[in-house]
C-alpha positions in Angstrom: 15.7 90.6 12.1 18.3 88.0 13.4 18.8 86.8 16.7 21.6 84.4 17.4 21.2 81.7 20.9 24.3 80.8 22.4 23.5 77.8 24.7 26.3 77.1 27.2 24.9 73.8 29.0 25.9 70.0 28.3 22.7 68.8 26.3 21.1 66.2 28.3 18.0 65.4 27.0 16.2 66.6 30.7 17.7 70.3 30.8 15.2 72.5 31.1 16.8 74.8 29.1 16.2 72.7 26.0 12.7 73.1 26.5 12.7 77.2 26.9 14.9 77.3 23.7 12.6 75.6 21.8 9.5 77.5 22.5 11.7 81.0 22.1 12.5 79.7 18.7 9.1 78.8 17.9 7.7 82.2 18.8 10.2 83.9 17.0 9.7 81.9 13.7 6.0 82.8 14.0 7.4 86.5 14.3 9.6 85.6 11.1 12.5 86.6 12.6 15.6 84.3 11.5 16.9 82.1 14.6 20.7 80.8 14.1 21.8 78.5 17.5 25.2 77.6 18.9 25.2 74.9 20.6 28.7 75.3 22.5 29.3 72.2 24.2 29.8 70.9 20.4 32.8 72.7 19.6 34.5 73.8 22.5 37.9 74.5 20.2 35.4 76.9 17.9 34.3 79.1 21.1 36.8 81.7 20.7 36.4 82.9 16.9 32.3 82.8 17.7 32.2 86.6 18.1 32.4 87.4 14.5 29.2 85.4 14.5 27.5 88.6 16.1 27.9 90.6 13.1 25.0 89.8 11.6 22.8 89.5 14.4 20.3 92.3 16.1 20.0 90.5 19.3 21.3 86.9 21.4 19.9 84.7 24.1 22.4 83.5 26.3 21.2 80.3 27.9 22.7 78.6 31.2 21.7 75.4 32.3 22.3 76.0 36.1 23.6 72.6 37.9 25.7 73.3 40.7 27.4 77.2 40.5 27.3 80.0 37.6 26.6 79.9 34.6 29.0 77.2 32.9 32.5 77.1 31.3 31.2 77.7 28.0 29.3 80.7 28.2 32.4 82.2 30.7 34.9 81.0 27.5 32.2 82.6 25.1 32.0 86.0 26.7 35.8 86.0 27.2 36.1 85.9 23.7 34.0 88.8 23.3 35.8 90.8 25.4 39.4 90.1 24.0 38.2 89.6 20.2 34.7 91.1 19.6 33.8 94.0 17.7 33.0 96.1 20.5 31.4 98.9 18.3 28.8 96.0 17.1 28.4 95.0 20.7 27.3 98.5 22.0 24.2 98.2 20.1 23.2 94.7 20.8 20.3 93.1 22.9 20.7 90.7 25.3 18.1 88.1 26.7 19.6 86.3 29.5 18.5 82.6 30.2 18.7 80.7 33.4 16.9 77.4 34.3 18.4 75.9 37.5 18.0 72.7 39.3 19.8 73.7 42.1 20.2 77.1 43.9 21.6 80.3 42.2 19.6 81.0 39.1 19.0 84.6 40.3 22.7 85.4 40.7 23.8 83.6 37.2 21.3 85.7 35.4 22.5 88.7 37.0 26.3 87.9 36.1 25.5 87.3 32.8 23.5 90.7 32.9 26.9 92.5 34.2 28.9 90.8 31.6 26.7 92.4 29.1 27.0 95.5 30.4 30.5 95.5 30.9 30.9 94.8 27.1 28.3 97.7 26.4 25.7 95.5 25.4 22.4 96.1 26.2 20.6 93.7 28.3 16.6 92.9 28.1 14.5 91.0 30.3 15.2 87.8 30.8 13.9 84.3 31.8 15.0 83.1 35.2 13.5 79.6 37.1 14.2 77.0 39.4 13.4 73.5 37.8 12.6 70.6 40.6 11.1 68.5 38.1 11.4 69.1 34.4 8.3 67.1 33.1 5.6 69.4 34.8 7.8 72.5 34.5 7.2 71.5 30.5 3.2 70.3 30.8 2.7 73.6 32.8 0.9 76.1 30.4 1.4 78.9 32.3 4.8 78.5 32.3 4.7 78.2 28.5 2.8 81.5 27.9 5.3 83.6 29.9 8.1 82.1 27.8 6.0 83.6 25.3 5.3 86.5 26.7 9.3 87.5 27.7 9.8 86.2 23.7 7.8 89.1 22.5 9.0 91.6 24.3 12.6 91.1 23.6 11.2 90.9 20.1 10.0 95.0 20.2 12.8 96.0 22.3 15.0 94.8 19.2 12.2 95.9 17.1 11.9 99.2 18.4 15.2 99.7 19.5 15.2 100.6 22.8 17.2 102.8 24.5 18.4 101.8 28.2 19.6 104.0 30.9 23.0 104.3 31.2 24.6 102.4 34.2 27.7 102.4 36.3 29.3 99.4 34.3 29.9 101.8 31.5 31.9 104.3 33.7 33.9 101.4 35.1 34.8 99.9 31.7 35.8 103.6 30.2 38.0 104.2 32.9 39.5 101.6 35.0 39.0 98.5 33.1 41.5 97.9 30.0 41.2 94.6 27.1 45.2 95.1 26.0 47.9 97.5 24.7 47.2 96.5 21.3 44.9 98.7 19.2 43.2 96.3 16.8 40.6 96.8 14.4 37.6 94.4 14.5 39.2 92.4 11.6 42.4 91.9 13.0 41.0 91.1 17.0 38.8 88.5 14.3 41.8 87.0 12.8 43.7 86.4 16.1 40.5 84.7 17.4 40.5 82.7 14.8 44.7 81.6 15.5 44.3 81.1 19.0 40.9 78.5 18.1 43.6 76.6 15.7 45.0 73.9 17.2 47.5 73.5 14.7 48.9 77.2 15.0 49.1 77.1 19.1 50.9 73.5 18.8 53.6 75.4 16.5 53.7 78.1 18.4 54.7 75.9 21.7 57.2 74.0 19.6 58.7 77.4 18.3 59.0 78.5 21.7 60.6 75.1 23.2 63.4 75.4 20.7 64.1 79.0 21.4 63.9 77.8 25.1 66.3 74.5 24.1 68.5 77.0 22.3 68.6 79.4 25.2 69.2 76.7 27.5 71.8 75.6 25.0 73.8 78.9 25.3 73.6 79.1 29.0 74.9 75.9 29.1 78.2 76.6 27.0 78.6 79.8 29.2 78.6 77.8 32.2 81.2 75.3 30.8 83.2 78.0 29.3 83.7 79.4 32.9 84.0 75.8 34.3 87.0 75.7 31.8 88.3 78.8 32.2 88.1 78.3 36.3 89.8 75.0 36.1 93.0 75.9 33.5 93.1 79.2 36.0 93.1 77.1 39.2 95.8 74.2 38.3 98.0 76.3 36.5 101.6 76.7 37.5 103.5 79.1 35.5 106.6 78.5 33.9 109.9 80.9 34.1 110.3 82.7 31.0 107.3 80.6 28.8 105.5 82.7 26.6 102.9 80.5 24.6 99.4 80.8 22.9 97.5 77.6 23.0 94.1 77.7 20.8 91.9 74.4 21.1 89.2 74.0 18.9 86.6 72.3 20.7 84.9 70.2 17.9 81.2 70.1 19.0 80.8 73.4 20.6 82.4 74.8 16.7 84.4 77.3 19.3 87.8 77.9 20.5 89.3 78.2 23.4 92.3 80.5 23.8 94.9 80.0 26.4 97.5 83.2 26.9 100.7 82.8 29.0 103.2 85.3 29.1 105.4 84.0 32.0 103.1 83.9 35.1 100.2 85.9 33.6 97.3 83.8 32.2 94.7 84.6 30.3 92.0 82.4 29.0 88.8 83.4 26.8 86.8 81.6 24.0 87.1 83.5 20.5 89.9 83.4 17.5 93.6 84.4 17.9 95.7 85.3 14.6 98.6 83.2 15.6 99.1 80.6 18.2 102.0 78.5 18.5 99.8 75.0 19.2 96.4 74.9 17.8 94.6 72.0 18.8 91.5 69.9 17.8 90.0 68.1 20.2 86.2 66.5 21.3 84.8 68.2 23.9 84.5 65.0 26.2 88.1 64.3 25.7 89.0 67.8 26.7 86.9 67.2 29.9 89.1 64.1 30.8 92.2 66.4 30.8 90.4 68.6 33.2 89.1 65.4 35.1 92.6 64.5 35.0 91.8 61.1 34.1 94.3 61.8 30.6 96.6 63.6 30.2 97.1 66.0 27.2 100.5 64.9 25.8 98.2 60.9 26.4 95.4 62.2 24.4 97.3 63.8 21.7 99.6 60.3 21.8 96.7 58.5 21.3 95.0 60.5 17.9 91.6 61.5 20.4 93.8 65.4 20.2 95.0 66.2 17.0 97.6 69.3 17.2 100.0 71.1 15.3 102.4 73.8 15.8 105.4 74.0 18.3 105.6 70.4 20.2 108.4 71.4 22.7 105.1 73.5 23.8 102.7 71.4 23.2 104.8 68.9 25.6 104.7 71.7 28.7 101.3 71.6 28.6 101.0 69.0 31.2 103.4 70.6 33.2 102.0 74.2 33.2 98.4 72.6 34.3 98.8 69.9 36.5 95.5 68.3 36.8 95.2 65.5 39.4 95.3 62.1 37.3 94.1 58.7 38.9 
């Protein structure tokens, strides 16, 4: 027989809990049962893969050191990971002996939420050991204290022993039909493996960096949207058409590694980023220095003047540029 103690208080060398741990695993080493015990404050990160340790085991003791309200982080994280990871088939069969030693008020109700919790995972819970602790020297020098820690030792030993049967309880009902873990169907191995990514610290750290780049990137696209409409809505705004002009202007904006297509055909305009098969200016340009032609702070005969545009095609065209789109200059 194997009986696994999860302990979900801090340590400290005057929790009472300590004390009823020790004597449980006493008895039960008389009893030559085999005693394996988590101490979860030691490894918080290792909490969630912990399930698979029930495997093996016929029973647990889960053991709150009460100090203000419930029954600790740890044990909450624990169960959690029972619930989303744990072999709920094992689970269905497995005793429970809750422990509770409290040094302030509440131990009743934390022994009964950890009861529930059982329950809700199909567990079977036992009787457990429950007391308020004013002073934890005589609560340990007390012998009658020490013999019912016995006592409720042995008899969560035959319950395992004898396997015995519980009767069945509203908790099941809830959890068959209104309570649901996730869409995914898992088997035990796999809902083991993912317990076992989501304790890695380096696999959620990638997995946040993986998803800040897809959100850089997204960011990245919505940006060049925005500033493809911003161009589109400023040529569209300060454009004056030209009598009889027909002229395709493609600028290739050098950073973005996208072009920008300008259409006139007399007083129509039409603008949109994407690839033309013939233009009669095609234009290479930095995106900044484009945005200074918009500004109107240069002009785009100045920046072609200058080398900051490079262009090629039909230069009597390239010249009406400036006077198709007037931009204010300063």
């Amino acid at each position: 027989m194997r009986v696994n103690i999860y302990y979900g208080g801090r340590g400290l060398i005057d929790d009472p809990t300590l004390y009823v741990l020790e004597k449980i695993t006493k008895v039960l080493d008389e009893l030559r049962v085999t005693v394996e015990r988590y101490n979860l404050y030691e490894d918080k990160r290792a909490i969630t893969v912990l399930p698979k340790t029930l495997k093996e085991a016929d029973g647990v003791i889960l053991a709150a050191s009460l100090e203000w309200f419930g029954f600790g982080g740890f044990l909450h994280q624990f169960l959690d990971a029972c619930w989303l990871y744990g072999d709920k088939e094992k689970l269905s069969h497995m005793y429970m002996m809750p422990v509770v030693m409290a040094t302030t008020y509440g131990e009743r109700e934390a022994e009964y939420s950890l009861i529930r919790a059982w329950e809700m995972l199909g567990g079977v819970p036992g009787e457990g050991i429950c007391a308020y602790v004013d002073n934890h020297v005589e609560f340990e020098m007390n012998a009658q204290f020490g013999l019912m820690i016995e006592k409720k030792t042995e008899n969560f030993y035959r319950m395992i022993s004898k396997k015995a049967v519980a009767f069945p309880n509203s908790s099941v009902a809830v959890k068959r039909n209104v309570l649901r873990t996730s869409n995914l169907s898992l088997t035990p191995q796999e809902s083991e493996q993912l317990s076992e990514y989501v304790s890695n610290d380096n696999y959620v750290k990638k997995q946040k960096e993986d998803i800040e780049e897809l959100a850089s990137l997204f960011k990245g696209m919505l940006g060049e949207e925005k500033d493809e409409d911003d161009y589109v809505e400023r040529l569209k705004s300060h454009f004056f058409p030209m009598e009889g002009l027909k002229a395709v202007f493609r600028i290739d904006l050098v950073e973005e590694k996208s072009s920008l297509i300008i259409d006139i055909n007399d007083s129509k305009l039409n603008c949109y980023r994407g690839t033309v098969e013939q233009a009669d200016v095609t234009a290479k340009v930095k995106t900044a220095v484009f945005k200074q032609v918009l500004d109107g702070t240069k002009t785009f005969q100045s920046a072609f003047m200058s080398g900051e545009l490079s262009a090629q095609g039909n230069f009597k065209i390239l010249r009406n540029f400036d006077t198709i789109f007037r931009f204010q200059n300063i």
